[in-house]
C-alpha positions in Angstrom: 1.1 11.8 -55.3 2.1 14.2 -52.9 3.4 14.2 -49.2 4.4 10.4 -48.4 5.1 7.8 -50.4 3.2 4.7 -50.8 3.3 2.3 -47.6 5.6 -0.1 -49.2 8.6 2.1 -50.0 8.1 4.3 -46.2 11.4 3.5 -43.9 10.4 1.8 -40.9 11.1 3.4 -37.5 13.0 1.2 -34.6 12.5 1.9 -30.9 15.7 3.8 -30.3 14.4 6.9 -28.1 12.2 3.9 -26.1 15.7 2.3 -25.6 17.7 5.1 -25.1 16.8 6.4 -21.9 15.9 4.4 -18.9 12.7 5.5 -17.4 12.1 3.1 -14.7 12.5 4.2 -10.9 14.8 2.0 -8.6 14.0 1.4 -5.1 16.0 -0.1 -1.9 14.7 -2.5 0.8 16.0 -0.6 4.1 16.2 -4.0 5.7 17.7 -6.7 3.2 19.2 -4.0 0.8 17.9 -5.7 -2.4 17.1 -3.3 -5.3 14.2 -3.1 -7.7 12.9 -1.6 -10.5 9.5 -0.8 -11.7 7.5 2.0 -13.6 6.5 5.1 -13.3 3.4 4.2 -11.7 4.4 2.8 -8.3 4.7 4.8 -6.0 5.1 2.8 -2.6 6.8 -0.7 -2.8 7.4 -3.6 0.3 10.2 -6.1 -0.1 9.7 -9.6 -0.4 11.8 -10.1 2.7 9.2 -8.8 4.6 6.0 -10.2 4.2 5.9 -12.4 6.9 5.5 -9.6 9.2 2.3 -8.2 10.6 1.4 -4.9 8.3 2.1 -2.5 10.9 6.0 -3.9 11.4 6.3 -4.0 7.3 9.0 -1.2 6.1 8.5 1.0 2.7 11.7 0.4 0.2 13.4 3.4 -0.5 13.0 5.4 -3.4 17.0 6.0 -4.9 17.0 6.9 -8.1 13.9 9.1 -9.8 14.4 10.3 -13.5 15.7 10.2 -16.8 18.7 8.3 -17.0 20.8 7.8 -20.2 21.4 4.2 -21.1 24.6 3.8 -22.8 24.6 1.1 -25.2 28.3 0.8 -25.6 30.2 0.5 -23.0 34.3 1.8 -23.5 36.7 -1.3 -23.3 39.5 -1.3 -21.2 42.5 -1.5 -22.8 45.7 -3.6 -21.4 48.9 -3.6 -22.5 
């Protein structure tokens, strides 16, 4: 046999590229502050706060944060003396 080996002796692969970056966009309601965060995919949000008022009254959340951002798994302790 050549190339890979047989299925039961291949290494299995974990997710650690999906879980190493954070991918997701954060948005900010402009009127209650609250933050969310969703996919790539949205690309207009309203805040919960708001959905009592008439559609034309109704305020976009703000887009903050757009990107690739590094999740770090490990956060440094502090240390105290």
């Amino acid at each position: 046999m050549l190339g890979h080996p047989p299925r039961p002796f291949r290494k299995m692969k974990g997710p650690f590229e999906r879980l190493k970056y954070d991918l997701r966009r954060v948005w900010e309601c402009p009127v209650c502050g609250r933050h969310v965060r969703t996919g790539g995919h949205v690309t207009s949000l309203f805040c919960r706060c708001q959905e009592k008022l008439p559609p034309e009254e109704r305020r976009c959340m703000k887009l903050i944060a757009n990107g690739i951002r590094r999740v770090d798994s490990a956060k440094p302790r502090s240390s105290k003396d």
